[in-house]
N, C-alpha and C positions, 0 to 999 in steps of 0.2 A: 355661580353662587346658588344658593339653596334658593333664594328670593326671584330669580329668574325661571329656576325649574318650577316651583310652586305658580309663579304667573302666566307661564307659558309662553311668554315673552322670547323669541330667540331671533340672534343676529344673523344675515347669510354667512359669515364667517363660523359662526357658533354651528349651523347646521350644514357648513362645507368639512368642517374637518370631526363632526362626530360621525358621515359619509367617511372620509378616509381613515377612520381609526376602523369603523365597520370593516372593510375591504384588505387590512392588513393583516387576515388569517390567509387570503387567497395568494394573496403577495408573497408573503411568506413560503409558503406551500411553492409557489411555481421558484424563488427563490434556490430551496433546500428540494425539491425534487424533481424541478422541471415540469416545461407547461405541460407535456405527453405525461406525466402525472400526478395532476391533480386529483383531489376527491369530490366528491359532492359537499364535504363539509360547509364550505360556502354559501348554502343555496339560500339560507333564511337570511345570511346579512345582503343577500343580494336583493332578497325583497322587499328589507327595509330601508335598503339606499334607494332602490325603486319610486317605493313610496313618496320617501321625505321628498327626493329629486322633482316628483309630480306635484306634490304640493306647494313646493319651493316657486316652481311657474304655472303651476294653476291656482292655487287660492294667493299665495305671499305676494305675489308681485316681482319675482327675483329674475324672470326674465332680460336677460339682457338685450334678447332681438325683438320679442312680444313687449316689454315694458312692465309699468306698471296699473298693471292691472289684473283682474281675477275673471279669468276663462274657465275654470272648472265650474260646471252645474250641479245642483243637487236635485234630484229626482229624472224626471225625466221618463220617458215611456222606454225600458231595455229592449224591445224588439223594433224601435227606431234606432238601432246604430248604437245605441247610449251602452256604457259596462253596468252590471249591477252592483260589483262588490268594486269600489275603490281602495 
């Protein structure tokens, strides 16, 4: 609903299957021409399943082997190990 997307508010189910709606061009693609070829076209919804997926068990809690809880930091010194761009 509009009310959810304006809140931000989303359910793991809500953000497991807008992940597999993402993924259903590459599906596709290996579907109609086989995995030997594929294109690159994929590569940006690869990084926003990326994304959501990290967030999903580092900030949401949606881990189901870590739990709940949020393991992602923000800041942090990048030449200690930390990413700079999440």
């Amino acid at each position: 609903s509009e009310e959810r997307l304006e809140s931000g508010l989303y359910s793991r189910s809500y953000l497991e299957n807008q992940m597999a709606v993402a993924l259903g061009g590459r599906v596709a693609e290996e579907v109609i021409f086989g995995q030997e070829n594929v294109t690159t076209g994929a590569s940006n919804d690869f990084m926003q399943v990326s994304r959501v997926a990290r967030q999903m068990v580092e900030r949401f809690g949606f881990s189901k082997k870590i739990g709940q809880v949020a393991i992602g930091g923000g800041g942090g010194n990048p030449f200690l190990g930390q990413q700079v761009n999440r």
